[in-house]
VOBA-1610 file (N, C-alpha, C; in pm, whole numbers, padded with zeros to 5 digits, always signed):
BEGIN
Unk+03484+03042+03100Unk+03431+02906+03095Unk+03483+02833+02971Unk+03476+02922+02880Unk+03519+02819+02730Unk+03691+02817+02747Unk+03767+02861+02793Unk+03862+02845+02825Unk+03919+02758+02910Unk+03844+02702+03030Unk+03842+02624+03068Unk+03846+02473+03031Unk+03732+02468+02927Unk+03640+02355+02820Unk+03790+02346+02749Unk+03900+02420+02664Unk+03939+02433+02604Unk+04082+02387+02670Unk+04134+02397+02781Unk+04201+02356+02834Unk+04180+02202+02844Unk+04055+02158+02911Unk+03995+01998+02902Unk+04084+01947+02809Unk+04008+01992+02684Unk+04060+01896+02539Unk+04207+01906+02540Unk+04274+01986+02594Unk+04391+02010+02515Unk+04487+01923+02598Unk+04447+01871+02672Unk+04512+01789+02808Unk+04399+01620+02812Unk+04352+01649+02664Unk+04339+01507+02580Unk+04163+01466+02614Unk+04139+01518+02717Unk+03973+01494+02726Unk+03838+01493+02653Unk+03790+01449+02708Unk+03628+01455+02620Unk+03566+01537+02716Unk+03447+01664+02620Unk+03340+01705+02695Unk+03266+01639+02694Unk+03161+01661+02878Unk+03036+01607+02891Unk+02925+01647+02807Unk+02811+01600+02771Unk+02699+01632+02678Unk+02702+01787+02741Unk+02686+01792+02862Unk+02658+01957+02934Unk+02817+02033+02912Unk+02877+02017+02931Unk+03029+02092+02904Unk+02998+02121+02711Unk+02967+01972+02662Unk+02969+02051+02469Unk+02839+02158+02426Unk+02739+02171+02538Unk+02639+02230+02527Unk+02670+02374+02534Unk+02743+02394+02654Unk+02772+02530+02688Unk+02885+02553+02588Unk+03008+02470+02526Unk+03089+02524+02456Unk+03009+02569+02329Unk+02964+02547+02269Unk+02822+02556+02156Unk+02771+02685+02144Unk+02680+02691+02283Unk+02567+02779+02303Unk+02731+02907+02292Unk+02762+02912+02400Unk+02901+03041+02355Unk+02946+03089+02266Unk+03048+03001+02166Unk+03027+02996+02036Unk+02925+03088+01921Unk+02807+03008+01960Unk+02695+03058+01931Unk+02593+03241+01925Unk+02669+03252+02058Unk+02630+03380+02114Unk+02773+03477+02107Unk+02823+03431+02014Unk+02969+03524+01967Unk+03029+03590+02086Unk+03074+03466+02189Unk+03140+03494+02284Unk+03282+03431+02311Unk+03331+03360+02150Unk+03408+03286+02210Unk+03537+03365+02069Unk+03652+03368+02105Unk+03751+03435+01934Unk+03770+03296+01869Unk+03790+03380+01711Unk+03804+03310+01619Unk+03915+03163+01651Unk+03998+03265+01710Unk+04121+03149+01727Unk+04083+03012+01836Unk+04026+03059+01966Unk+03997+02948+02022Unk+03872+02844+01955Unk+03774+02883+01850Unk+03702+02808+01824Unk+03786+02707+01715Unk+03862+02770+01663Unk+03993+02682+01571Unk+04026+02608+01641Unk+04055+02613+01759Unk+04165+02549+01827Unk+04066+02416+01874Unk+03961+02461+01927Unk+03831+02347+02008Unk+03823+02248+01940Unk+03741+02243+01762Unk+03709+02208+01665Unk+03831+02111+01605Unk+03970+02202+01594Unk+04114+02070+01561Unk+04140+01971+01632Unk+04108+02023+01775Unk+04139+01903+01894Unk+04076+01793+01919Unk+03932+01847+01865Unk+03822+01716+01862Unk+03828+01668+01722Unk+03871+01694+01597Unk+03888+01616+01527Unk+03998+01550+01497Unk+04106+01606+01607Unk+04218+01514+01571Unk+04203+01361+01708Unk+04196+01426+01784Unk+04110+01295+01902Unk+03918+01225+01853Unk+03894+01298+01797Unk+03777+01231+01754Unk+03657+01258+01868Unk+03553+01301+01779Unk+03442+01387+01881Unk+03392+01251+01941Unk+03271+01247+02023Unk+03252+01187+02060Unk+03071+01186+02070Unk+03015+01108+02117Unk+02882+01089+02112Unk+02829+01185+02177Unk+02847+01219+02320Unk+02799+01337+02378Unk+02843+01450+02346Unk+02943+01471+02276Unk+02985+01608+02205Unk+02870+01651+02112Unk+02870+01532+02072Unk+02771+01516+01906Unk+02667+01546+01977Unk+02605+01524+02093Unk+02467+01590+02112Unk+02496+01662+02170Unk+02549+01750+02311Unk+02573+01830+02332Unk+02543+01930+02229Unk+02619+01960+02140Unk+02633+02045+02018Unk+02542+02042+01948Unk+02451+01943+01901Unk+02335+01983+01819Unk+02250+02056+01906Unk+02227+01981+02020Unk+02086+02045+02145Unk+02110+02192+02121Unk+02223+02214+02156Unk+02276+02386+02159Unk+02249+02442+02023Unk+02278+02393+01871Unk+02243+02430+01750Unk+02120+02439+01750Unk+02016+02312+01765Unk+01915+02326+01795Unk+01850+02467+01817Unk+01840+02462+01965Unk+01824+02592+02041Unk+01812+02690+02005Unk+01934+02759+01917Unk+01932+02865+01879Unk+01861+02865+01678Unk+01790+02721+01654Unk+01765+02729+01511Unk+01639+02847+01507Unk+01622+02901+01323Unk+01474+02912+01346Unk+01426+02795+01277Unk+01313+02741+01331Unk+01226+02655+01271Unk+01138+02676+01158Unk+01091+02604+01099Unk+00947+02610+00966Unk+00833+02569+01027Unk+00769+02599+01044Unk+00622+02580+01062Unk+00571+02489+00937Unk+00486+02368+00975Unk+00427+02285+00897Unk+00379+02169+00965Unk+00271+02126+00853Unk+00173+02070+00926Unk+00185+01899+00894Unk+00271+01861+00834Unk+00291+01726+00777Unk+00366+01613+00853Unk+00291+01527+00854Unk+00342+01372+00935Unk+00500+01339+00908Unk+00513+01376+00767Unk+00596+01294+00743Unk+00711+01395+00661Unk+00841+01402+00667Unk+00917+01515+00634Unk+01066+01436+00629Unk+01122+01437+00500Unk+01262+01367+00463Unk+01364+01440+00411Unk+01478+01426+00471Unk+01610+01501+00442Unk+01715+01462+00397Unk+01762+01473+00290Unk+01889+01421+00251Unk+02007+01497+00250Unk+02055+01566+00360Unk+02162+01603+00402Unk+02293+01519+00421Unk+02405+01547+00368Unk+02534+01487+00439Unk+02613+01596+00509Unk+02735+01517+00525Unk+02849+01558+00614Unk+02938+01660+00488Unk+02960+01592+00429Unk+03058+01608+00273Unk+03177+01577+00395Unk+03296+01658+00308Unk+03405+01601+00352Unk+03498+01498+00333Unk+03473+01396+00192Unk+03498+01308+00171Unk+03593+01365+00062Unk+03608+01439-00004Unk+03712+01506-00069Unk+03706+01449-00200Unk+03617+01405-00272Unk+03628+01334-00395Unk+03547+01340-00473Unk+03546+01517-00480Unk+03474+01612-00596Unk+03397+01501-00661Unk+03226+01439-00593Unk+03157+01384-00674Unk+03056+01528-00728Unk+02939+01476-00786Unk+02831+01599-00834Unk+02760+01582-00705Unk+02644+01668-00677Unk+02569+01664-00571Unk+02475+01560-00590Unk+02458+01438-00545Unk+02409+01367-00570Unk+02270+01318-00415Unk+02340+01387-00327Unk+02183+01440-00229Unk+02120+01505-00289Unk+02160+01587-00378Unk+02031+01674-00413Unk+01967+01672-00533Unk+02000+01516-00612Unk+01930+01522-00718Unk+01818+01406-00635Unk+01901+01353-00529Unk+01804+01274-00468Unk+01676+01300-00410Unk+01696+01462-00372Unk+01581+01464-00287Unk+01470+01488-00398Unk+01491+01539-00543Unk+01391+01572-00694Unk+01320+01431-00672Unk+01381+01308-00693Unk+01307+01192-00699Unk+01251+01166-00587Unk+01279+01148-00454Unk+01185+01139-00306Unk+01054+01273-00375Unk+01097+01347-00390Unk+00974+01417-00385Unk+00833+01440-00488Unk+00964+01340-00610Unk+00871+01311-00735Unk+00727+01150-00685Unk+00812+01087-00574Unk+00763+00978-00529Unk+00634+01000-00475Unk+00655+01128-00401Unk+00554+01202-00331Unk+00594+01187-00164Unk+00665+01184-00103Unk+00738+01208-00003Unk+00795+01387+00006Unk+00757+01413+00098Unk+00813+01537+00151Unk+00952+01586+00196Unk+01022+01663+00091Unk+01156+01677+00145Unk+01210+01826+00159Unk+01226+01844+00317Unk+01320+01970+00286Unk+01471+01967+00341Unk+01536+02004+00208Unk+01677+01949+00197Unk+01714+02083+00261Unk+01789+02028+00383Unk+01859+02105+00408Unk+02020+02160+00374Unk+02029+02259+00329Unk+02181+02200+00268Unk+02257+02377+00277Unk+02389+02386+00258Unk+02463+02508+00242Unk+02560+02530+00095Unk+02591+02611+00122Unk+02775+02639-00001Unk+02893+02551+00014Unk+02915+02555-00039Unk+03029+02428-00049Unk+03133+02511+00052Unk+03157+02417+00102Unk+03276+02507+00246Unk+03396+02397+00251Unk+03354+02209+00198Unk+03504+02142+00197Unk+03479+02073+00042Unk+03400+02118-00034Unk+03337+02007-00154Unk+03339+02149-00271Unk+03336+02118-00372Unk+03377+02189-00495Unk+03214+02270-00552Unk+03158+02172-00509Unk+03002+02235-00508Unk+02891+02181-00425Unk+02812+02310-00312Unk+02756+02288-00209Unk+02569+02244-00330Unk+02472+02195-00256Unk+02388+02207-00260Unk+02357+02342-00260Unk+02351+02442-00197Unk+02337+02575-00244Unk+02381+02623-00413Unk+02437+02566-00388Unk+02539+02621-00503Unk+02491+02561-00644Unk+02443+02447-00631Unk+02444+02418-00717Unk+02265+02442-00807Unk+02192+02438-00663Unk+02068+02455-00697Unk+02055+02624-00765Unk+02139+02754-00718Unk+02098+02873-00759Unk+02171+02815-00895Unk+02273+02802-00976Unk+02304+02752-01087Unk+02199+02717-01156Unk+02105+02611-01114Unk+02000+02538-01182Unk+01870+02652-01143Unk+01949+02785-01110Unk+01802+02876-01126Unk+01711+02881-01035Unk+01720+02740-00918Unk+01632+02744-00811Unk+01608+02829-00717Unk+01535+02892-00657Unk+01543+03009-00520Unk+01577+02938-00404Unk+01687+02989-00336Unk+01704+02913-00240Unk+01714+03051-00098Unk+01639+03187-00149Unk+01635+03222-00021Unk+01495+03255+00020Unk+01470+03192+00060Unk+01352+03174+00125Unk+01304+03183+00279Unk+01196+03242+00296Unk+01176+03305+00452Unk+01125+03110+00500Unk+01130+03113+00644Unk+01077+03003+00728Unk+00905+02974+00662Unk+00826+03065+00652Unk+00755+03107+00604Unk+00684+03024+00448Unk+00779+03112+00320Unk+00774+03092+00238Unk+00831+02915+00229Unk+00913+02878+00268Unk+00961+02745+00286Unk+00848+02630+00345Unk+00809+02667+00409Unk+00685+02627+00444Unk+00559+02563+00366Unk+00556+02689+00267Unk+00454+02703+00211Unk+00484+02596+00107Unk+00617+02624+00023Unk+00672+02542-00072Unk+00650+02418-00016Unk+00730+02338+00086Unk+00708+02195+00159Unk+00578+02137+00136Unk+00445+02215+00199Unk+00361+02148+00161Unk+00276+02113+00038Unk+00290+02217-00038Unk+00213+02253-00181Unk+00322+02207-00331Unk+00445+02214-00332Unk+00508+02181-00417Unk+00547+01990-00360Unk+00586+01980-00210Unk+00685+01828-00169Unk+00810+01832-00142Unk+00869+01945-00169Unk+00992+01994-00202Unk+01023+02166-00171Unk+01122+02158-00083Unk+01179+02332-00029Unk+01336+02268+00035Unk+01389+02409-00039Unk+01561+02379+00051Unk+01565+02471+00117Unk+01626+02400+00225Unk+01617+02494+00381Unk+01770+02532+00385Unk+01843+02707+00326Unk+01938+02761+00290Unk+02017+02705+00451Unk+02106+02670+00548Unk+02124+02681+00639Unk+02115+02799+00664Unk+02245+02896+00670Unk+02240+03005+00692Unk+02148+03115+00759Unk+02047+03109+00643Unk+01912+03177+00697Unk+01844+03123+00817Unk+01872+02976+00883Unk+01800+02909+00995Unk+01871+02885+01093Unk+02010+02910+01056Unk+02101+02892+01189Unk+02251+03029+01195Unk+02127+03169+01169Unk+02218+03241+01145Unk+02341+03270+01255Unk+02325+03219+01404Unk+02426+03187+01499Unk+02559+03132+01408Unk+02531+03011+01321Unk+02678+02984+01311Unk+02788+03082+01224Unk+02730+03189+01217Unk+02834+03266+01112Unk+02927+03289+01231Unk+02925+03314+01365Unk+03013+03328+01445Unk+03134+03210+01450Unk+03094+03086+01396Unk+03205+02977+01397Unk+03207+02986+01199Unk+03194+03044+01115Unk+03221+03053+00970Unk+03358+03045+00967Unk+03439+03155+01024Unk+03551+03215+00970Unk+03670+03108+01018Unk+03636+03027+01184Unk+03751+02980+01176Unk+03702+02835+01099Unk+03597+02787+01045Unk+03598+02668+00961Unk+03650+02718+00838Unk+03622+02808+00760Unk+03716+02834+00623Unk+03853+02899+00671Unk+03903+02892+00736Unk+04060+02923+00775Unk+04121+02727+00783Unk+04047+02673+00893Unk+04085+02517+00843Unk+04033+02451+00756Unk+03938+02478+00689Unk+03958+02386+00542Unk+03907+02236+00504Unk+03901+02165+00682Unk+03851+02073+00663Unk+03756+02048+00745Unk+03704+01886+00707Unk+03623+01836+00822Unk+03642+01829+00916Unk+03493+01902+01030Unk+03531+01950+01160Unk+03367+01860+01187Unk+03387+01923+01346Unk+03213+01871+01426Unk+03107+01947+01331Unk+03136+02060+01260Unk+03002+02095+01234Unk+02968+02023+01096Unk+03033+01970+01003Unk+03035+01884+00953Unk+02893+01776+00965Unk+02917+01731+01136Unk+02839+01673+01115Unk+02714+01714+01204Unk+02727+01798+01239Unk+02643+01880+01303Unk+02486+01889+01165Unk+02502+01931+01054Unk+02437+01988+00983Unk+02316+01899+00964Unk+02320+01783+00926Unk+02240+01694+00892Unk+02153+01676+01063Unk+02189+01677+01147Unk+02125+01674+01312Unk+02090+01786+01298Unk+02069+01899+01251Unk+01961+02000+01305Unk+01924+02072+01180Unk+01833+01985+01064Unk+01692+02003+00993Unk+01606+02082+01079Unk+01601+02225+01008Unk+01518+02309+01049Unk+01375+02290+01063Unk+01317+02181+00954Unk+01148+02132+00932Unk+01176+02048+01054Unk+01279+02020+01129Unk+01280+01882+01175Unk+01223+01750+01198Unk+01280+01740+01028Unk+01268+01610+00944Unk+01298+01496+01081Unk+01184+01383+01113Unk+01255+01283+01151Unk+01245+01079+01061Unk+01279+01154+00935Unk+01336+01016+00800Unk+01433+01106+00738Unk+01547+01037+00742Unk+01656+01128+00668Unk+01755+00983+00641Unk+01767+01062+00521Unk+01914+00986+00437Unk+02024+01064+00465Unk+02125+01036+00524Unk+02239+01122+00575Unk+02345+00999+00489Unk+02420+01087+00404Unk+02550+01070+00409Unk+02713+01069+00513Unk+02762+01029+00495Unk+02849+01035+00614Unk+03025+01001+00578Unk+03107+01112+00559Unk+03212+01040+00512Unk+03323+00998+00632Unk+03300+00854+00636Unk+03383+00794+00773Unk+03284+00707+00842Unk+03291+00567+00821Unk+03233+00441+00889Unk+03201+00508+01051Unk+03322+00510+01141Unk+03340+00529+01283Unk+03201+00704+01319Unk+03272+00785+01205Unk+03168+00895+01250Unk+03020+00839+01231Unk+03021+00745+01126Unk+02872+00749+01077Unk+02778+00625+01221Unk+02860+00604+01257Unk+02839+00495+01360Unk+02826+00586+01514Unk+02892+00702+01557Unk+02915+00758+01667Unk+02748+00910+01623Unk+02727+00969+01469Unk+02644+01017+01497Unk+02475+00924+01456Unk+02503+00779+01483Unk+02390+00711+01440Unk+02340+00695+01634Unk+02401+00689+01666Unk+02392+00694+01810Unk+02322+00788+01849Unk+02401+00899+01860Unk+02367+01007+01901Unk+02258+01047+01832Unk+02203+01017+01776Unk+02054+01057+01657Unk+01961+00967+01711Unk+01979+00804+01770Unk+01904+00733+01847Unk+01852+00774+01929Unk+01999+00890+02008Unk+01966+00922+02194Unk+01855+01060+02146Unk+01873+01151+02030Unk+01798+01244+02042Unk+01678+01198+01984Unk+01687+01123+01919Unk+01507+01118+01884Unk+01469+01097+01731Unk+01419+00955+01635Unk+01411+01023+01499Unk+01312+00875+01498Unk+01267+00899+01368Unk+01125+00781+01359Unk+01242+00700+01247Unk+01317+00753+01154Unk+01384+00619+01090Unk+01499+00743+01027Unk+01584+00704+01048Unk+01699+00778+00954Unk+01849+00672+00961Unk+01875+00703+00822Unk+01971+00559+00767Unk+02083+00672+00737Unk+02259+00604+00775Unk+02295+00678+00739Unk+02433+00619+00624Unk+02459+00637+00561Unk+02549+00590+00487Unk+02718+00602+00501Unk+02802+00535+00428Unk+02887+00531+00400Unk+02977+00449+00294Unk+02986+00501+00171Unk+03023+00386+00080Unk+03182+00375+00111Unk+03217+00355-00056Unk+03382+00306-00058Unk+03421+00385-00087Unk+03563+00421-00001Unk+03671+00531-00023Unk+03650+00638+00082Unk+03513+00594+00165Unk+03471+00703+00244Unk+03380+00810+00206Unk+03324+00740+00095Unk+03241+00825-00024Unk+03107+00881+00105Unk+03035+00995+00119Unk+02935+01052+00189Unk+02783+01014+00103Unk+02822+00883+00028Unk+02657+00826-00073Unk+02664+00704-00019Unk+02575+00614-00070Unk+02609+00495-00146Unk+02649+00488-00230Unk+02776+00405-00228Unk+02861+00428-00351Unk+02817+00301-00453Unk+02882+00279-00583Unk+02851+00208-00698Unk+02962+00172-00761Unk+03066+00179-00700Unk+03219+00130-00730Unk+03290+00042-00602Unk+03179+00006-00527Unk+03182-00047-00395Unk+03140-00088-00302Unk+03115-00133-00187Unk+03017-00210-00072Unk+02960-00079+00019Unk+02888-00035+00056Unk+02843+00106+00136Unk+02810-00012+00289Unk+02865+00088+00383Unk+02814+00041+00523Unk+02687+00121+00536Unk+02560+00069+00598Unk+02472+00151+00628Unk+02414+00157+00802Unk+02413+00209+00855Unk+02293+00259+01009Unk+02258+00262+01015Unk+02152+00201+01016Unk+01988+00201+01027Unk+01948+00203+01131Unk+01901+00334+01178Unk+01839+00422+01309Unk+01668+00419+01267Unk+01617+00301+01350Unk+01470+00292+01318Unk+01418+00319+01519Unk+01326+00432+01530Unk+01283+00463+01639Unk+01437+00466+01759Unk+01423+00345+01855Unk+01542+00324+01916Unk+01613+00198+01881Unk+01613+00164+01810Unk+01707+00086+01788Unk+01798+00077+01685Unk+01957+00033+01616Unk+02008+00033+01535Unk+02112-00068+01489Unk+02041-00099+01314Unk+02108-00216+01255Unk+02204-00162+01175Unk+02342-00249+01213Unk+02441-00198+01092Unk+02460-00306+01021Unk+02515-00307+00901Unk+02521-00408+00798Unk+02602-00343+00682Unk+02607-00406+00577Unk+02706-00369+00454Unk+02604-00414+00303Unk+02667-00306+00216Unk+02547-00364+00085Unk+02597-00303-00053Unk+02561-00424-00142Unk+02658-00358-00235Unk+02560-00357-00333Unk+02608-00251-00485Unk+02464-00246-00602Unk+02444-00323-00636Unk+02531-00486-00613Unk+02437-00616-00708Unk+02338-00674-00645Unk+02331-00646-00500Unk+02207-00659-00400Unk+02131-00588-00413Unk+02094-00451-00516Unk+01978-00400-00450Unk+01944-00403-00668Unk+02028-00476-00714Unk+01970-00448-00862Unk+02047-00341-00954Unk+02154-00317-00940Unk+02225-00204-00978Unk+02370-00217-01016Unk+02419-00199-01161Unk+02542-00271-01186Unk+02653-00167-01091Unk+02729-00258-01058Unk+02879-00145-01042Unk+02912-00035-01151Unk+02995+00066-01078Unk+02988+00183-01144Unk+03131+00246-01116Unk+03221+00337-01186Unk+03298+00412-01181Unk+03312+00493-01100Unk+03389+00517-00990Unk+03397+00673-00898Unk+03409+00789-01008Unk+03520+00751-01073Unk+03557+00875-01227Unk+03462+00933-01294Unk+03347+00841-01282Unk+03218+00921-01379Unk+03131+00991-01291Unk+03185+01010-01165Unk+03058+01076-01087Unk+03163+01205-00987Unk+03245+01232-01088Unk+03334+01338-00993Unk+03351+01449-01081Unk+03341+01546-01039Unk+03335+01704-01121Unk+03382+01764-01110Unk+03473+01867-01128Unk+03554+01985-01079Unk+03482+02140-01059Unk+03343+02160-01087Unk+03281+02264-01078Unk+03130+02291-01038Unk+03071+02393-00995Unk+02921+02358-00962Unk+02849+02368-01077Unk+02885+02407-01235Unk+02809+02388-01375Unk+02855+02275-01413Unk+02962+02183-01379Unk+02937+01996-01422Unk+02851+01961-01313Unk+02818+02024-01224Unk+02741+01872-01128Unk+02611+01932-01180Unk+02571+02050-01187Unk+02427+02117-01239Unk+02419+02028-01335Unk+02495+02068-01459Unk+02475+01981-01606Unk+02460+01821-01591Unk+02539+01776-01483Unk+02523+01638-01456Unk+02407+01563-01427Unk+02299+01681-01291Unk+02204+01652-01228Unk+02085+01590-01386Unk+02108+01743-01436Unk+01993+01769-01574Unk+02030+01645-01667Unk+02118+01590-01650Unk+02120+01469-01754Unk+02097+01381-01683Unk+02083+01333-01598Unk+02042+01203-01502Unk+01840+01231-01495Unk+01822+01327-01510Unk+01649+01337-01519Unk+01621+01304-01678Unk+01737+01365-01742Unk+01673+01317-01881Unk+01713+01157-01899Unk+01821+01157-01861Unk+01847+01029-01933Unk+01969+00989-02003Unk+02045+01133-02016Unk+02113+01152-02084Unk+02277+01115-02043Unk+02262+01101-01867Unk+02400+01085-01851Unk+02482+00980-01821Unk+02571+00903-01798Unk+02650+00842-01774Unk+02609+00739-01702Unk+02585+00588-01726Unk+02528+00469-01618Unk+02561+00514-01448Unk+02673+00537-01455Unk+02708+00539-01322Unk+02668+00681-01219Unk+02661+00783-01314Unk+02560+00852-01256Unk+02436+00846-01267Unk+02368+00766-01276Unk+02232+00720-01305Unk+02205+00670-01167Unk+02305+00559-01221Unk+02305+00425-01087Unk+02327+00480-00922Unk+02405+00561-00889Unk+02446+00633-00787Unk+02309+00729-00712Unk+02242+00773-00795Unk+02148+00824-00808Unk+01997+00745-00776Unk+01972+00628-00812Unk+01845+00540-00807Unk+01887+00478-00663Unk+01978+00461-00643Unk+02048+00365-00528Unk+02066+00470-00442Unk+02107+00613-00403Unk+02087+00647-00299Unk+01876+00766-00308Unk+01838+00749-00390Unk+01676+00750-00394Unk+01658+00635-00320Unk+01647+00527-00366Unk+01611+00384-00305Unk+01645+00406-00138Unk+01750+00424-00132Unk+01765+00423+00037Unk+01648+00535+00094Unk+01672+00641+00050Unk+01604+00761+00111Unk+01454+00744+00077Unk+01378+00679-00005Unk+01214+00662+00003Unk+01249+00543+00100Unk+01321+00418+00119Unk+01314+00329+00267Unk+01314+00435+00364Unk+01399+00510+00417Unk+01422+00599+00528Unk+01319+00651+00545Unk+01209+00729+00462Unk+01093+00732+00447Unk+00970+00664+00523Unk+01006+00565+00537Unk+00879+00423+00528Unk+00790+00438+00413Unk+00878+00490+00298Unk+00788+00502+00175Unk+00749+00358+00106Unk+00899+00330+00186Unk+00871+00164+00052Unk+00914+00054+00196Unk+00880-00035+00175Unk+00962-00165+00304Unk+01086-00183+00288Unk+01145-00191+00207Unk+01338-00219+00170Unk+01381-00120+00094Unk+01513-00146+00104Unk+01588-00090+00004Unk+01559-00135-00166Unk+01590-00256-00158Unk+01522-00305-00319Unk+01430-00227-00362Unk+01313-00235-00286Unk+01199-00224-00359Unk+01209-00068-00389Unk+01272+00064-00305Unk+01300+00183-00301Unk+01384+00206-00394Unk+01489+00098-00470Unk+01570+00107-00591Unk+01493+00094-00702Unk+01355-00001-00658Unk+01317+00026-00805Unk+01208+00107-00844Unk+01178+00176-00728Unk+01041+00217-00780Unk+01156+00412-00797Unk+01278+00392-00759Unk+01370+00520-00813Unk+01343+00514-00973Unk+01394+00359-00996Unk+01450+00349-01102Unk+01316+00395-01232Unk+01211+00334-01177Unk+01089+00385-01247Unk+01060+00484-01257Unk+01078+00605-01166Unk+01052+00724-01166Unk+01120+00784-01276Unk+01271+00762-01265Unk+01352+00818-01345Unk+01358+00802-01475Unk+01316+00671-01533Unk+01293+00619-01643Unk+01170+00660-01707Unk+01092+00691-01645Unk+00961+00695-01710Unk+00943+00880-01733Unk+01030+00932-01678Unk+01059+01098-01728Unk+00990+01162-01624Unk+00930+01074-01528Unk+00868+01135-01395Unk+00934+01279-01329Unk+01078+01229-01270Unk+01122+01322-01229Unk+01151+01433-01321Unk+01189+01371-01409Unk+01169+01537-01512Unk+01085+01598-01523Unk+00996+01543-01518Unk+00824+01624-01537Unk+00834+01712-01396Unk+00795+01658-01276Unk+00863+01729-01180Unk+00911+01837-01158Unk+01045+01859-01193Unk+01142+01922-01227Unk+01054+02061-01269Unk+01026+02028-01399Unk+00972+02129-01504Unk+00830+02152-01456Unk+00788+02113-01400Unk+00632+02117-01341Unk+00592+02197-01252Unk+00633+02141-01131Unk+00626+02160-00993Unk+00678+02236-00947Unk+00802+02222-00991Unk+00916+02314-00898Unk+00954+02463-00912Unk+00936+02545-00841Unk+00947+02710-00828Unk+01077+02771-00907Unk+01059+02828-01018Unk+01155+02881-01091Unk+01216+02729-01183Unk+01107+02672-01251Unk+01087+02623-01323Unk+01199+02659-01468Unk+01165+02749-01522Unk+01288+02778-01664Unk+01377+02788-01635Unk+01449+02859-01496Unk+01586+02848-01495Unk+01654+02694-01495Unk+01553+02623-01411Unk+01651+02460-01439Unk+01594+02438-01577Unk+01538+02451-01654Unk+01491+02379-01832Unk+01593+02450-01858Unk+01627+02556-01834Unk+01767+02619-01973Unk+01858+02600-01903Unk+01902+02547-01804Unk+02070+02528-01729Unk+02171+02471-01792
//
């Protein structure tokens, strides 16, 4: 059958939502070789996946996730795509410290860096955080701390069967964007990054057709996977069923322009060290700014705040007023390892 599917593409086609389901679920159930899942994955990103691929393929990820158990209304994710190739620091994941300093519930789902210099995984065990955690224990964290990272791996241990041929190609593929569509808490307010206008537009769709109460997804300049601060960000705004696109830049939401150069790192101990100076205070405007401005989006995505503005500033307060640091050092599980990082 996947041979078949595989023939399709290669003779230029698109799968049906049910044809990307079954290529998936296969995949999935380590029935398909390394080489043909290489081959599936190049063809659709060199023709460009498509909307029913994009669900097809999550439904099937889906499927085989494990879930978290929890009891809360309201649950926010700041997952991206990465892929944008322009070694910034992790700047989803200093985002989700402030959503959760706000008091919004976030479990970030996130992995190891597989096309980016440092994954959210990666960067959080650096800063000392535990990031292996049972469905369970994650759980527990979500509701009582506001804050748990959901390791992928551990929740979608199916995809190690497609691991080997994504680190043999190197780049952005479907699962890419697969990751942010299947939040194990299944978060439905998420700040998704997205590097590529057209993708961020084809999985804003496909996130409509499956189902979400508000999730915004971004795209700044250069193809940046934030809102960027050296530039105009396109955004998606996926509210219930319907979706507004538009364009927005930091002098609209209160936020000076900013440098790409000051927010790019070559290692997962500069983006750690980076994170820890943006709670103190200590680092660079433009990583500050990058930082309040994609908070701001993600408490809107929320329905924490009514706009973006007002979500920029009540970031900006948090951060300023040593909130999120307190946080940080407070709240959060394995506490000394991020104070001495």
């Amino acid at each position: 059958m996947f041979k078949q599917l595989l023939a399709k593409c290669a003779e230029g086609q698109h799968l049906l939502e049910d044809e990307a389901y079954v290529a998936m679920d296969l995949i999935m159930k380590d029935k398909v070789e390394v080489s043909q899942i290489a081959s599936l994955i190049s063809m659709m990103r060199l023709r460009g996946e498509t909307v029913e691929e994009l669900i097809g393929f999550t439904k099937a990820m889906r499927a085989h996730a494990v879930s978290i158990p929890h009891t809360l209304d309201v649950v926010l994710d700041t997952c991206g795509t990465g892929g944008d190739n322009l070694g910034t620091f992790n700047i989803s994941t200093a985002v989700s410290f402030v959503a959760a300093t706000a008091g919004v519930p976030v479990a970030k789902h996130g992995n190891r860096a597989v096309t980016s210099k440092s994954g959210s995984a990666d960067v959080l065990e650096y800063l000392g955080i535990d990031i292996q955690k049972s469905p369970e224990a994650a759980a527990q964290a979500l509701e009582q701390t506001g804050l748990s990272f959901l390791f992928a791996p551990l929740y979608h241990s199916s995809m190690k069967f497609a691991a080997p041929a994504r680190k043999q190609i190197g780049f952005r593929t479907i699962f890419n964007l697969l990751g942010p569509m299947t939040n194990p808490a299944g978060a439905d307010h998420q700040l998704i990054g997205v590097s590529g206008r057209e993708h961020a537009l084809k999985m804003g769709e496909a996130i409509r057709r499956l189902g979400t109460t508000h999730t915004v997804l971004v795209t700044g300049a250069d193809n940046l996977d934030e809102c960027s601060v050296h530039g105009s960000t396109q955004i998606v705004d996926v509210q219930n069923d319907e979706i507004h696109v538009y364009e927005i830049t930091p002098e609209e939401v209160g936020i000076k322009p900013g440098l790409l150069a000051e927010i790019q790192v070559n290692s997962v101990q500069e983006s750690a060290n980076l994170i820890r100076r943006v709670f103190d205070g200590t680092a660079n405007q433009s990583a500050i700014s990058i930082v309040i401005f994609n908070a701001g989006v993600a408490l809107y995505a929320a329905n924490h705040v009514q706009s973006i503005q007002e979500g920029v500033a009540l970031a900006k307060d948090l951060l300023q007023s040593n909130k999120v640091l307190n946080y940080t050092s407070e709240r959060q599980p394995h506490q000394e390892g991020y104070k001495h990082a």
